[in-house]
C-alpha positions in Angstrom: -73.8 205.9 180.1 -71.3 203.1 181.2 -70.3 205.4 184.6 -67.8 202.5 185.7 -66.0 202.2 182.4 -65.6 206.0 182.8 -64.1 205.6 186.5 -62.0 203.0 185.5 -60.4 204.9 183.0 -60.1 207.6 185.7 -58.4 205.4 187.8 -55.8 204.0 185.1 -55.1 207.8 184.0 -54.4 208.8 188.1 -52.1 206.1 188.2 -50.1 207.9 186.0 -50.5 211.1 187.2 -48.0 213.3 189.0 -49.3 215.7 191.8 -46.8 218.3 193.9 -50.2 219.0 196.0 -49.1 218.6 199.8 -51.5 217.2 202.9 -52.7 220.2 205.2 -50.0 220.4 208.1 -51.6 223.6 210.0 -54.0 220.9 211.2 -51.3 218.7 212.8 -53.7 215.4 213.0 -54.2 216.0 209.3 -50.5 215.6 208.6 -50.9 212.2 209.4 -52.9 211.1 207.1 -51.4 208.8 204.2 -51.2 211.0 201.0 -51.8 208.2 198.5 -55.1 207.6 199.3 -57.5 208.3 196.8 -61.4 206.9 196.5 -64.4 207.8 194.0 -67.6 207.3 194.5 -70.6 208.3 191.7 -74.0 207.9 193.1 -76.3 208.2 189.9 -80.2 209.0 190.3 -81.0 206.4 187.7 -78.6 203.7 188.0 -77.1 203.3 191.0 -73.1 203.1 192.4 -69.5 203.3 190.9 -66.8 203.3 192.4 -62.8 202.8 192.8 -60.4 203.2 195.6 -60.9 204.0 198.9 -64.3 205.4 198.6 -65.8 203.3 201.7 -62.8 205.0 204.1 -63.7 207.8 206.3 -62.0 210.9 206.4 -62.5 214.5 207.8 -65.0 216.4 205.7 -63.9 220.2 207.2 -65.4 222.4 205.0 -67.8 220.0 203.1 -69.9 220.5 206.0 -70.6 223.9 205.2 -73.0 222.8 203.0 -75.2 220.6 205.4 -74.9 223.4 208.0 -76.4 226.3 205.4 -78.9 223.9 204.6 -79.9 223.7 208.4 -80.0 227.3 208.6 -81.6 227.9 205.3 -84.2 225.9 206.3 -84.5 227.4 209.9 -84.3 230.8 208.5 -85.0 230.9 204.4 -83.9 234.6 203.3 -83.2 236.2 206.4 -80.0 235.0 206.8 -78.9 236.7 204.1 -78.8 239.8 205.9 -75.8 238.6 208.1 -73.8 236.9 205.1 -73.2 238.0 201.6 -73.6 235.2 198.6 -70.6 236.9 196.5 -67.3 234.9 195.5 -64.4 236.3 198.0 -61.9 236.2 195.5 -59.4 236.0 198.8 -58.4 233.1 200.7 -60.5 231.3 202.5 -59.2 232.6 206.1 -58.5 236.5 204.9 -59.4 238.8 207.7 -58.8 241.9 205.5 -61.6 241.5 203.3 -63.9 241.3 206.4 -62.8 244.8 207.3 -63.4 246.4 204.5 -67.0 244.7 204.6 -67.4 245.6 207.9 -67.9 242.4 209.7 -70.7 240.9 207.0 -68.8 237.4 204.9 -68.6 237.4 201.3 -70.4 233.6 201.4 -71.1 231.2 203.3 -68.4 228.9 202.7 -65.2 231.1 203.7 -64.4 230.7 207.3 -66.1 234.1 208.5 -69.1 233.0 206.6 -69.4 229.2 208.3 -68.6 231.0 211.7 -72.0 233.1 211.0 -74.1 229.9 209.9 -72.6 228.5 213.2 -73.7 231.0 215.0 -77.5 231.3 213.8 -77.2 227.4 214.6 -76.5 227.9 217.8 -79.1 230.3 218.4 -81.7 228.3 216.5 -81.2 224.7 217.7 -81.8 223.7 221.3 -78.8 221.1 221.3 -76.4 222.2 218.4 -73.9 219.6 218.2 -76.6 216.8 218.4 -79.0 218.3 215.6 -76.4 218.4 213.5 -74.9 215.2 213.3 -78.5 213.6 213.5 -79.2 215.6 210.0 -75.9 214.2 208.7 -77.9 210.6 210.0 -80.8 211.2 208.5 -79.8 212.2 204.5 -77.4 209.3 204.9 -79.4 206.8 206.8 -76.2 206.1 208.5 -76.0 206.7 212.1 -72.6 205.3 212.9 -71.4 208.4 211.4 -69.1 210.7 213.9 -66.7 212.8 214.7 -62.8 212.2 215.0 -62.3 213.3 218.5 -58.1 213.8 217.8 -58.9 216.2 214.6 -61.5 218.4 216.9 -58.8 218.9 219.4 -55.8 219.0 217.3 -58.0 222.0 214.9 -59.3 223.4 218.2 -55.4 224.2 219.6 -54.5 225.9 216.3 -58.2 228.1 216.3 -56.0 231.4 216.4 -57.2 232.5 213.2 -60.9 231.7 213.4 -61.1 233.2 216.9 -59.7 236.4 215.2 -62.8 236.2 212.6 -64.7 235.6 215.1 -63.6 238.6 217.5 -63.6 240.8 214.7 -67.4 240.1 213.8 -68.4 240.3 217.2 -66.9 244.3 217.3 -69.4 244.7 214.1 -72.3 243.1 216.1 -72.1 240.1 213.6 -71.7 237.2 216.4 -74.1 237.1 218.5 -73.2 234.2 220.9 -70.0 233.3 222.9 -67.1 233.3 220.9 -65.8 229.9 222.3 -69.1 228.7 222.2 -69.6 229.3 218.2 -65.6 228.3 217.5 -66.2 224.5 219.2 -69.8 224.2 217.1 -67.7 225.3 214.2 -64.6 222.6 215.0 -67.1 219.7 215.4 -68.8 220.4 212.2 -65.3 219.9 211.1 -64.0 216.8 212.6 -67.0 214.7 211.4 -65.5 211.9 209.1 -67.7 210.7 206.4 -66.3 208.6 203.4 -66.9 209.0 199.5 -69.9 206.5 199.4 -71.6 208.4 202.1 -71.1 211.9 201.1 -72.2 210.7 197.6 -75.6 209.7 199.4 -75.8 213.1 201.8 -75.2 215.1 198.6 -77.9 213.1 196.7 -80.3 216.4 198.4 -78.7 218.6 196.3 -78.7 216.6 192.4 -82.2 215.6 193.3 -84.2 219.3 193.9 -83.9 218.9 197.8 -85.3 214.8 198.4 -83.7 212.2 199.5 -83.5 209.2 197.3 -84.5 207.0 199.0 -87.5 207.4 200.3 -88.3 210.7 198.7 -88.3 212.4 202.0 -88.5 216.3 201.1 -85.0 217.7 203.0 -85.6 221.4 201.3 -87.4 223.0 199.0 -86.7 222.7 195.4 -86.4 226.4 195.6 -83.6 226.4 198.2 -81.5 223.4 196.9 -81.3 225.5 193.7 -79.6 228.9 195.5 -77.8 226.2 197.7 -76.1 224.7 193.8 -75.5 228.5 193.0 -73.6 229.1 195.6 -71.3 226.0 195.6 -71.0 226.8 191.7 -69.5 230.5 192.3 -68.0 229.8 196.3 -67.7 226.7 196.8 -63.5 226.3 195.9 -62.6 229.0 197.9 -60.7 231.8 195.7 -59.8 229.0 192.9 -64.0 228.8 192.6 -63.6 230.2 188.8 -60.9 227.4 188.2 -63.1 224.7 189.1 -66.1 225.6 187.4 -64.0 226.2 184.1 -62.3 222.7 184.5 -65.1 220.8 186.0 -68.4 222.9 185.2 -70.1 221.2 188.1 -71.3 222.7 191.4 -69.8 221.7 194.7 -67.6 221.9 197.5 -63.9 221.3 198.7 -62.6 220.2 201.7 -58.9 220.6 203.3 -59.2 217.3 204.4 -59.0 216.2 200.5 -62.5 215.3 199.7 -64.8 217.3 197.2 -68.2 216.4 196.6 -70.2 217.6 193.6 -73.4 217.2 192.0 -75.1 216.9 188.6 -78.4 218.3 188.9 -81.1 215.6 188.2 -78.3 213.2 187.2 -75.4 212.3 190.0 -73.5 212.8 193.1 -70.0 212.7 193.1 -67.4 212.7 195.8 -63.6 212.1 195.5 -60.7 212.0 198.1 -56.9 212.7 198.1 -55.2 214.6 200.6 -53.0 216.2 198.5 -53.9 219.7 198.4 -52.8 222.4 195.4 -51.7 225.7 197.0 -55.6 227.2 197.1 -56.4 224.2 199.6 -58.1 222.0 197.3 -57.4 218.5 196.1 -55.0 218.4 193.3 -55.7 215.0 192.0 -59.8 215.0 193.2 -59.6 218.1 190.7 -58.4 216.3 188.1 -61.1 213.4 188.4 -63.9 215.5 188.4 -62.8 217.2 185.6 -62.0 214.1 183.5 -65.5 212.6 184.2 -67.8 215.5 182.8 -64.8 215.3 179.6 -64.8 211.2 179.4 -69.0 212.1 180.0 -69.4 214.8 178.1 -71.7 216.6 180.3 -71.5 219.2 182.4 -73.8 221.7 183.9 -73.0 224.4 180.8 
């Protein structure tokens, strides 16, 4: 499979391509972010990198992150933490406090807000210096310790938290939360604010396409067993409530990002991560959609 031809052609059909997706503005240091941008990065098992764009610049991951912190947990806690968070697709946006009512203070998934804000929590409880132990997992599947967070997006997310700390309140009343409320909103935050760029999200996600090891030096991360429900669940949540969408379009598993990146995975094949800010009005990349979904067409694979 000639991956670069493919991306090439990816990258002549985007420059053609016109998006009415808008940059996230509720996260003010996000507005200022250019909204041309746009990188690609393919990591393949077998053959190595392709590329185009801006795929080497960092950007903030925001919910990406999700992913590596269920990972922590799921290996922390294995089945367990399933009692405190559901593995159902929400169907609601991302941020919906309603549904959490209804549900009585137990998330739909791990990847909506109220869900994250759970994992964040069992993190807390779980790790004796949270903040640390999380970034040095992000080091460690990426071999990349120069990887950080941007200290302007954590404080510019953390002054407009209303929304989370509501989630966050409303679980505590159901016995849900177990630590401090500010304490669980800042872990959540700096997961957030960690910038990664195509190339290295490509690598961190390699886990997933490769039944939990690392690829380059075969390091076991999780279980084969684990990476598996980990796939299932960025396959039915991982797109917020436009999760059907993207697995019709793109028949890949993985997961969005209001910062504009999406990384996705080809089991036992490839990693893929692309990056515009441009959001549609579900919160995920408008263009980035459209890329993923012309490589598994110009490919001819998908996971169905």
């Amino acid at each position: 499979m000639d991956y670069q031809q493919i991306l090439n052609q990816i990258e002549a059909e985007l420059s053609a391509k016109k998006s009415t997706g808008k940059v996230a503005s509720y996260i003010p240091e996000l507005a200022k972010i250019d909204p041309e941008k746009f990188g690609m990065h393919l990591h393949c098992i077998n053959s190595g990198h392709y590329y185009f764009g801006s795929n080497n610049e960092r950007f903030s991951i925001q919910s990406i992150s999700k992913v590596f912190a269920l990972t922590q947990a799921m290996s922390l806690l294995g089945d367990d933490l399933f009692k405190r968070v559901d593995v159902e697709p929400s169907g609601n946006p991302f941020n919906s406090l309603v549904q959490l009512e209804y549900e009585r203070g137990v998330p739909r998934n791990p990847f909506i807000n109220a869900g994250a804000l759970v994992i964040s929590d069992i993190l807390i409880s779980q790790l004796k210096n949270p903040k640390k132990d999380f970034l040095d997992f992000i080091h460690q599947i990426t071999d990349d310790k120069s990887i950080e967070i941007n200290t302007h997006v954590f404080k510019s997310e953390k002054e407009y938290s209303y929304r989370n700390a509501a989630l966050l309140n409303l679980m505590k009343a159901f016995g849900n939360i177990e630590n401090d409320i500010e304490t669980v909103l800042d872990f959540y935050i700096y997961q957030c604010a960690i910038e990664m760029s195509c190339k290295e999200l490509s690598k961190a996600f390699m886990i997933y396409a490769n039944q939990g090891k690392k690829l380059s030096d075969n390091t076991q991360i999780l279980s084969a067993q684990k990476t598996k429900r980990i796939n299932a669940i960025m396959q039915t949540c991982g797109f917020y409530d436009e999760a059907g969408e993207f697995s019709f379009r793109v028949g890949l598993p993985g997961k969005s990002g209001v910062g504009g990146g999406i990384a996705s995975i080809h089991p036992g094949q490839y990693s893929v991560t692309v990056w515009n800010p441009k959001l549609n009005p579900k919160g995920n990349s408008e263009l980035g959609m459209f890329a993923l979904e012309r490589l598994t067409t110009l490919t001819g694979y998908s996971i169905f």
